[in-house]
N, C-alpha and C positions, 0 to 999 in steps of 0.2 A: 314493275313498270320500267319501260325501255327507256322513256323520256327523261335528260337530265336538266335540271334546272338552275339556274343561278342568276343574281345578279351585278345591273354595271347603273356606275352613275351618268352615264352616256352612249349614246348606241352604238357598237362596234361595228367597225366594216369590215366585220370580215364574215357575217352574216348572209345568207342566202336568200332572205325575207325579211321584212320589217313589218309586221303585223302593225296598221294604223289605226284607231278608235276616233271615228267620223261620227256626232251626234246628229241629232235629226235635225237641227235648227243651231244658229248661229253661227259664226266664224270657221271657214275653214282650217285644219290644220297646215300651220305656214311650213313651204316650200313644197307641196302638192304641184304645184303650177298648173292650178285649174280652176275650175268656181264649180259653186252648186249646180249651176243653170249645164254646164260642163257633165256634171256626172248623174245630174236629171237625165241626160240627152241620153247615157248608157244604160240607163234603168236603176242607176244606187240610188236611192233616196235616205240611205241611215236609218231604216227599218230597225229594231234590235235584231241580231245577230246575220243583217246582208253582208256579205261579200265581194269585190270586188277587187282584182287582181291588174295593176295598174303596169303600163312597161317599165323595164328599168331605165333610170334616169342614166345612164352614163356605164360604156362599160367598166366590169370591175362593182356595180354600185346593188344593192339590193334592190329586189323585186319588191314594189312595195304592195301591199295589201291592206286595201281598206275592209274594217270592219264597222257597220254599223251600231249606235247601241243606244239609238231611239232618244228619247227626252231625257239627258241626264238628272233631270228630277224624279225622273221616276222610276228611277235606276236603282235596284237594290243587289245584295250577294248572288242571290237565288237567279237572277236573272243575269249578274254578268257573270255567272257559272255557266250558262246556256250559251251566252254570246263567247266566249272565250272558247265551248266546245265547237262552236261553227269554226270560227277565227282556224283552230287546229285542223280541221278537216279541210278548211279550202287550202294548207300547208302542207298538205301530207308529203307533196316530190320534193320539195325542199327541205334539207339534210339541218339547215341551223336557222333560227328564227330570232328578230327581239322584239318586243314589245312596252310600250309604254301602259297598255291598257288596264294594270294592276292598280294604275292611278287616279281612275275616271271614278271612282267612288270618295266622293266630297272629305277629306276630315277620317277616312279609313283608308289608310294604307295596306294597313297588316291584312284585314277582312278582303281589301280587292284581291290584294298578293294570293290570298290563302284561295279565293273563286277561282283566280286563272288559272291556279296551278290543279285544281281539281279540275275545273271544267276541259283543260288542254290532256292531262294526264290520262282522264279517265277517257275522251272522245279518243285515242290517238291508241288506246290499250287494244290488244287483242290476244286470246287464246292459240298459237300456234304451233304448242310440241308437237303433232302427229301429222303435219302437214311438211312435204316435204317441198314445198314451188312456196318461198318465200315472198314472195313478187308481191302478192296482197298486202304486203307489213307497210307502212308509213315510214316513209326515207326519216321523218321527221325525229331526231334524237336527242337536240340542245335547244333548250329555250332560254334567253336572257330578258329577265325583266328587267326594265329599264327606270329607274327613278331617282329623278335629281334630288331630291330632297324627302327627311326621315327613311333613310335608307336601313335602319334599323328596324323599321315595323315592317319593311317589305321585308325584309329577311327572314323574322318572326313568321310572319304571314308566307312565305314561298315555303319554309321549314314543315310549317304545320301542314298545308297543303301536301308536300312530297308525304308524309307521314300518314295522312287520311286517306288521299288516293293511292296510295301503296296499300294500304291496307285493302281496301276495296278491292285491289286485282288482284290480290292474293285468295279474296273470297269467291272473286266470279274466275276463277283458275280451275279452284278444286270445285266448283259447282259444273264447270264445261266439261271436267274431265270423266271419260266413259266409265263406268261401272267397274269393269274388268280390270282399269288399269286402278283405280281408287274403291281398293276396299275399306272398310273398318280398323282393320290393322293399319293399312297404308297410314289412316288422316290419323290414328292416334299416334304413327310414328312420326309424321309430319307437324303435329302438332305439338309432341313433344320439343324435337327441332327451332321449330317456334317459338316455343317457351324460352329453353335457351338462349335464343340470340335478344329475347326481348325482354328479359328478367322476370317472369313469369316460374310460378311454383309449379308441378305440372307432377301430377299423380295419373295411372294408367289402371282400369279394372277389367279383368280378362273374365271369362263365362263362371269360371267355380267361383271366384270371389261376389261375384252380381247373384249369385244363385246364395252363398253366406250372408249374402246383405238382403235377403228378400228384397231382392228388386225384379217380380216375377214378372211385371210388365215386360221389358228389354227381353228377356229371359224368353219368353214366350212367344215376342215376334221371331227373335231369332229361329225359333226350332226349325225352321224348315231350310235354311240354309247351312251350305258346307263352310262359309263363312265365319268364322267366334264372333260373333259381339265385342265393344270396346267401349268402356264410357272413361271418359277422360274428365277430370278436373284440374281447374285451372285457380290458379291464385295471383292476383295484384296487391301485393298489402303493403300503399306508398307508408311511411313513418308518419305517424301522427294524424292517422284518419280518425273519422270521425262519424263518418256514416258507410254503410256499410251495402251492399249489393248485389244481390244473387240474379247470374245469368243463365236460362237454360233454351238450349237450341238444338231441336229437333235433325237427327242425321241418317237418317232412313238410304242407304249408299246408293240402291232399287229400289223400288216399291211396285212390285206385280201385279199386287194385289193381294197376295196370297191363293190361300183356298177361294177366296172371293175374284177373281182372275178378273183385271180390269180389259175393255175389249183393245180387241189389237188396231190401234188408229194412232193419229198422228202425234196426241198425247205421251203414249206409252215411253216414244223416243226420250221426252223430256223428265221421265223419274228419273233419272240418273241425279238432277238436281233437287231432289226430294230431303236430301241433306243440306238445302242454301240454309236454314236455319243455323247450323253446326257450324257450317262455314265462315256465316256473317258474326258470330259469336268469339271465333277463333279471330277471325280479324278484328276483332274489335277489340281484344284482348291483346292481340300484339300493338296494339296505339297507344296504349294508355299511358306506360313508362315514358317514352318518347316527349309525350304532351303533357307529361307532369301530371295528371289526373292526381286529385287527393283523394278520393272516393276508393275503399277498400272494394274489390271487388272479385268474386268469385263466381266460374264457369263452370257449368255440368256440361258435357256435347255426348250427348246418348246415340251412340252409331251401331249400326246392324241395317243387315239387306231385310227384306218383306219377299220371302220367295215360297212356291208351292213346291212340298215335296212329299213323302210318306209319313212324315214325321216332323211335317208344317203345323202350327196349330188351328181348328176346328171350331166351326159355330159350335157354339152349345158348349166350349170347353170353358172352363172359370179359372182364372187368372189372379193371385194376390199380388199388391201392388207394396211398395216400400212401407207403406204406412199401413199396411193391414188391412186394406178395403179390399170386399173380391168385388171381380168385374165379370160379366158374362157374354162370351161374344157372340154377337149376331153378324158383325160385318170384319172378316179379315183384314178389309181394305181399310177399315177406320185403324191404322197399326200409331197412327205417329203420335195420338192422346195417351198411346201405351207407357210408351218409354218417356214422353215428357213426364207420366206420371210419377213412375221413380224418381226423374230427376227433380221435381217441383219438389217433392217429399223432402228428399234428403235437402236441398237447398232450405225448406223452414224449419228443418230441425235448429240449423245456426240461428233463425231468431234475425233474418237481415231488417234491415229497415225497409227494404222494399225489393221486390224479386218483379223480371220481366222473362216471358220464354218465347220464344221466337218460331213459328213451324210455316211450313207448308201445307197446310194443313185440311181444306175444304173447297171442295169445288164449288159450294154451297157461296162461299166469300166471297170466288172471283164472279158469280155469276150474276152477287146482287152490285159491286163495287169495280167490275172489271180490273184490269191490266193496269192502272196507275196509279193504286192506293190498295195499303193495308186494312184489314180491320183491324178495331183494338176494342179490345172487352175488359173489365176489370174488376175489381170488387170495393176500389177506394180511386175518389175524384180528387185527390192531390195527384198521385202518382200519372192520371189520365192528363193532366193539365199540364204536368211537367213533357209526357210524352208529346203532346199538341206543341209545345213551348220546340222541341227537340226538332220536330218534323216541318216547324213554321222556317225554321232555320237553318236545314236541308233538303229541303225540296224531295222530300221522300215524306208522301201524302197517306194521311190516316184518316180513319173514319169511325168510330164510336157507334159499336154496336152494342144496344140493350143487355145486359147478360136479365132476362129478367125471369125471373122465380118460378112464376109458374110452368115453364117449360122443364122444371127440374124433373117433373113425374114421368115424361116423356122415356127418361132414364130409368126406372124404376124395371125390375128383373125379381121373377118368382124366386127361382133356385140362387139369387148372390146379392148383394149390395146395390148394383146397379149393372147396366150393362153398358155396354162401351156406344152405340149409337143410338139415337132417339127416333129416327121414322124418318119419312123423307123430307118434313118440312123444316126451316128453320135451323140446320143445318150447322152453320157456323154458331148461331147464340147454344142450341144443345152440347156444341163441343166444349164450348166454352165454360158453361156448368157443369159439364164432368173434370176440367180440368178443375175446375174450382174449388173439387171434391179434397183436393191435394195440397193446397194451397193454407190451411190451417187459418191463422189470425192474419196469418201476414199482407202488408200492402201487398198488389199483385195485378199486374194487366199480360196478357195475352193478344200477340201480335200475329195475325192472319196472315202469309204472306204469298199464298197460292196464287193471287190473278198477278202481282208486280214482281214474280222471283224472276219473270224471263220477259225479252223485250225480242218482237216480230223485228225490228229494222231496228238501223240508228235513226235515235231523235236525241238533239241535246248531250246531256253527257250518259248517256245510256247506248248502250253498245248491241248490237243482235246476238242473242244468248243469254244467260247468266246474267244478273243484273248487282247483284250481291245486297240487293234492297236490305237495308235496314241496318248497316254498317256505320254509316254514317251518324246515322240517326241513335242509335245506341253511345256510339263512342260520345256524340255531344249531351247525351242524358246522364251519361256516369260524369261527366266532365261538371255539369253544371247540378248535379244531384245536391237535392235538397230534403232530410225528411217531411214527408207529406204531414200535414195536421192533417187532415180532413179523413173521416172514418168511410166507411160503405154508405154510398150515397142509399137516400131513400128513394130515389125510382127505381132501384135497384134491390129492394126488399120485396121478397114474394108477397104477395097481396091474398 
């Protein structure tokens, strides 16, 4: 993240901008030197997140910018996250900014602090190694938040902020980056890196040790690539946990299709992020230290390309999985239930309190759920409530789909255990049940992330590209982890 952040107990002039928080009703902000009836006449009316770029009062004096931000009662984090990414984007030519607007959330400092600096950080991020015409980048580089008083929870709150939206751009980094330049190796070597700077345990497994650990899934996607395979495990184990966490995320580097050859349309471009699982996983894991999390927690990121070659794997070939199950494949393409399988396996051998895996996973998901929510599947309604709790609270929208029983037959295969697809309908709940095959006693949801990994335009704090969905949302669920009581719900028992 380019943007730096800090705070002052009064607004410096030596700022380039002064970002202003104009609510929809009542008093204007004193020394505007204008009225409502005034910026009615220009079209602001304090809409949440209008803009409004006013002249500077004096030379030498900031450019002031008004931001709208609607009925301050009805103003939550989720929303002045949105308005704070406007605010950022009508700043972009402007090199230094301050704000008061961390403070418009009633009795929360810390919570407003922590919205601006995500919602400014993330709107303001972009992906640009490979491009050599910098021009596109946002002059905009320092922000100071401004708050007269409790200037210690804005601290708190700007701290955790830089720490979450950092994290975030480091997942939609390696999810923009092209195939060729991010391999398998590259993210486990980046990963490790990672680990290091953020206290992180960080074990690497190359193709013979994945082939000694029966993990014939991973194994098996790989074959058709010149690529090795790399599963990496990660460790956070703050002193004194007490519940404990298993994360696993789907890192497919390509996904071709394989022998199932997906068609060459405008799609295709976007496997490269076929790994935002692995990604958002990796970043989630570099937060936790930082944010104190007490929640022990451990990462599988199962990376390998999905590529055709002479010695790709084949429908009809049968694949053993970590835990012994064979799979028989009908659809190449179905590769990423592969290697989460290994990785699910080996995460409940530990026996966690509760395990979530994160993939890209079905087109079946984005079709019924579109672009701006997840599915989530599960086998226990604590863990699902805790997830809804997570995403109520960053604005990264889920959706609860059935995993329901009887579609389990759909999987059912003469010659193995089960086969890796179930037919064409229903799609995302079939995957969902073969993952579940893996998953043993353990609490356990399954996060869909195929329609919201990549965003058409900017909207909000979501950027065009790479969206690093589910970062957020992970990091706040290990943060506030609780073990579930609640066993496998009964709408969820095969009938």
């Amino acid at each position: 993240m380019r943007t730096a952040f800090s705070t002052a107990k009064s607004a410096p002039s030596q700022v380039s901008a002064e970002i202003v928080p104009v609510a929809a009703s009542g008093p204007i902000p004193a020394g505007l030197g204008v009225t409502r009836t005034d910026l009615a006449g220009v079209g602001f009316e304090a809409k949440a997140g209008q803009t409004y770029a006013m002249p500077s009062a004096g030379r030498g004096k900031p450019v002031r910018v008004l931001v709208g931000i609607g009925e301050v009662r009805d103003l939550d984090e989720n929303g002045l996250r949105t308005i704070a990414a406007a605010a950022a984007r009508a700043c972009v030519r402007h090199e230094s900014v301050s704000t008061t607007l961390g403070g418009v959330l009633r009795g929360n400092a810390r919570g407003g602090a922590r919205a601006v600096v995500e919602g400014m950080g993330l709107a303001l991020h972009r992906w640009h190694d490979l491009k050599n015409d910098k021009a596109g980048l946002a002059k905009l580089t320092k922000v100071v938040l401004v708050s007269a008083d409790k200037g210690a929870d804005t601290k708190a709150g700007m701290d955790a902020g830089v720490v979450t939206a950092g994290a975030v751009c480091l997942a939609r980094d390696l999810a923009n980056t092209p195939p060729s330049h991010l391999t398998a190796l590259k993210l486990a070597d980046k990963a490790v890196e990672v680990a290091r700077q953020t206290g992180l345990r960080a074990t690497v497994y190359n193709r013979d040790q994945l082939i000694a650990m029966g993990c014939g899934g991973i194994v098996g996607v790989n074959a058709g690539s010149k690529e090795p395979p790399r599963m990496v495990k990660l460790v956070h184990a703050p002193a004194g946990a007490r519940t404990r966490v298993v994360l696993v995320g789907k890192g497919v580097m390509y996904d071709s299709g394989g022998i199932s050859l997906k068609p060459s349309d405008a799609s295709h471009a976007s496997m490269k992020m076929d790994m935002s699982g692995a990604a958002a996983v990796l970043a989630t894991m570099s937060a936790l230290r930082a944010l104190k999390v007490k929640t022990h927690v451990t990462a599988y990121l199962m990376c390998t390309d999905n590529l055709p070659s002479g010695s790709a794997m084949k429908l009809g070939d049968v694949l053993t999985m970590r835990n012994g199950k064979t799979v028989e494949i009908h659809n190449t393409d179905a590769e990423g239930r592969l290697i989460l399988a290994d990785g699910l396996s080996l995460g409940a051998e530990s026996k966690p309190d509760a395990m979530l895996n994160i993939a890209t996973l079905t087109g079946a998901c984005m079709a019924a759920l579109g672009k701006r929510m997840a599915g989530v599947l599960s086998n226990n309604a604590g863990v699902v409530e805790q997830i809804k709790a997570s995403s109520a609270r960053t604005d990264e929208l889920v959706w609860e789909l059935p995993l329901f029983g009887d579609y389990r037959r759909l999987l059912d295969s003469n010659v193995a255990d089960m086969r890796n697809v179930g037919g064409p309908l229903a799609g995302a709940i079939t995957a969902g049940l073969f993952l579940r095959e893996f998953v043993g006693n353990t609490p356990w949801a399954h996060l869909d992330i195929a329609g919201p990994m990549e965003a058409d335009g900017d909207d909000g704090w979501l950027n065009r590209g790479a969206t690093a969905w589910g970062t957020r949302l992970m990091i706040d669920f290990c943060a506030n982890f609780r073990k579930p009581t609640a066993r496998t719900s009964p709408s969820r028992k095969k009938k």
